[in-house]
C-alpha positions in Angstrom: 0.0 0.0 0.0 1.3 3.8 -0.4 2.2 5.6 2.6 -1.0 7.8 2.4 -3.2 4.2 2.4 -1.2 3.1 5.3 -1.7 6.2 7.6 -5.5 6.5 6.6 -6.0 2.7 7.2 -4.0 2.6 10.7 -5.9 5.9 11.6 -8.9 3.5 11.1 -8.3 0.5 12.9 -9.6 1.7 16.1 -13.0 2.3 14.1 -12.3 -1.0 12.8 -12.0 -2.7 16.0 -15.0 -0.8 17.8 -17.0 -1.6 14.3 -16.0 -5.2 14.6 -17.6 -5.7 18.8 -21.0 -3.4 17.9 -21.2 -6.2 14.9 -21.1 -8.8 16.9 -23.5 -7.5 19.4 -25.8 -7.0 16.7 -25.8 -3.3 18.3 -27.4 -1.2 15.0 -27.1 1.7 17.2 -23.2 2.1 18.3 -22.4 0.5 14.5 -24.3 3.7 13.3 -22.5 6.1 15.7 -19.1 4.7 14.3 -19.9 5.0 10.6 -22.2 8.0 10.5 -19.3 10.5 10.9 -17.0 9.1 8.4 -16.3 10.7 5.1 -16.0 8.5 1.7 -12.2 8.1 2.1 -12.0 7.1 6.2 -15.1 4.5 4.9 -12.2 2.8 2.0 -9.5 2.8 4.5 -12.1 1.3 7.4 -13.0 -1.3 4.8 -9.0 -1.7 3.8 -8.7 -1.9 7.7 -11.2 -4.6 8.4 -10.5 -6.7 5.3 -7.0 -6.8 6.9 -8.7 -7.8 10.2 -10.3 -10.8 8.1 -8.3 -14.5 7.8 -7.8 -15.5 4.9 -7.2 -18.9 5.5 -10.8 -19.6 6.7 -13.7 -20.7 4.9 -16.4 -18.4 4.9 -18.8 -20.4 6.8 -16.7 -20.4 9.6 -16.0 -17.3 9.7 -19.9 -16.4 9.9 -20.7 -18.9 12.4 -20.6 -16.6 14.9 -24.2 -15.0 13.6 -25.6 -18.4 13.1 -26.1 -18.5 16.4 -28.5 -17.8 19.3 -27.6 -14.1 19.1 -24.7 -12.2 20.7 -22.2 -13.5 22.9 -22.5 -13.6 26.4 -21.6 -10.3 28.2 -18.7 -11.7 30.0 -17.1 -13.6 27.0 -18.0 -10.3 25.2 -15.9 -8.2 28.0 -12.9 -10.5 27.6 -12.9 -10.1 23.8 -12.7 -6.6 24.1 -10.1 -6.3 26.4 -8.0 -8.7 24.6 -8.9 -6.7 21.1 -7.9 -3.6 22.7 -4.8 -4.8 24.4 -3.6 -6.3 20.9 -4.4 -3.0 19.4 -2.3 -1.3 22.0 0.4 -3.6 21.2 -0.3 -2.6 17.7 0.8 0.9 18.4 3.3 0.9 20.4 5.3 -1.4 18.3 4.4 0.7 15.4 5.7 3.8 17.2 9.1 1.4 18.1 9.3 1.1 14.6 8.7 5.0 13.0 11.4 5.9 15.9 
């Protein structure tokens, strides 16, 4: 990716990751609040930014068996997700930072 893709995308992964928890809660309402403020170029780079959050050495059924199911997750497996998400994304950036220095 250019440089320009890469800064828009990593300014986007927090979006990303916030996007990806208010999915899986089925929560309409926060995925709204995190999309309705974007402009047409943060949108690309969130997409860019989730499609890099995606394996790609899964088939797609299990990768949507998630929302087969009886609905969200639990609150508490729900709580650890998100506190492991956002401790990986903090790893993210401060080994990205490590690295620009």
């Amino acid at each position: 990716m250019s440089g320009d893709l890469d800064a828009l995308v990593e300014q986007m992964l927090n979006p990303a990751t916030r996007l990806v928890c208010a999915v899986h809660d089925f929560d309409a309402d926060e995925s709204h609040a995190i999309l309705e403020p974007l402009d047409s170029i943060e949108l690309r780079s969130l997409a860019v930014a989730l499609a890099a959050l995606v394996p790609d050495d899964m088939a797609l059924e299990v990768l949507l068996e998630w929302s087969r199911g009886e609905g969200p997750i639990s609150p508490r497996k729900a709580r650890v997700n998100r506190q492991r998400m956002v401790a990986e994304f903090a790893e993210f950036e401060r080994s990205h930072r490590r690295g620009a220095a």
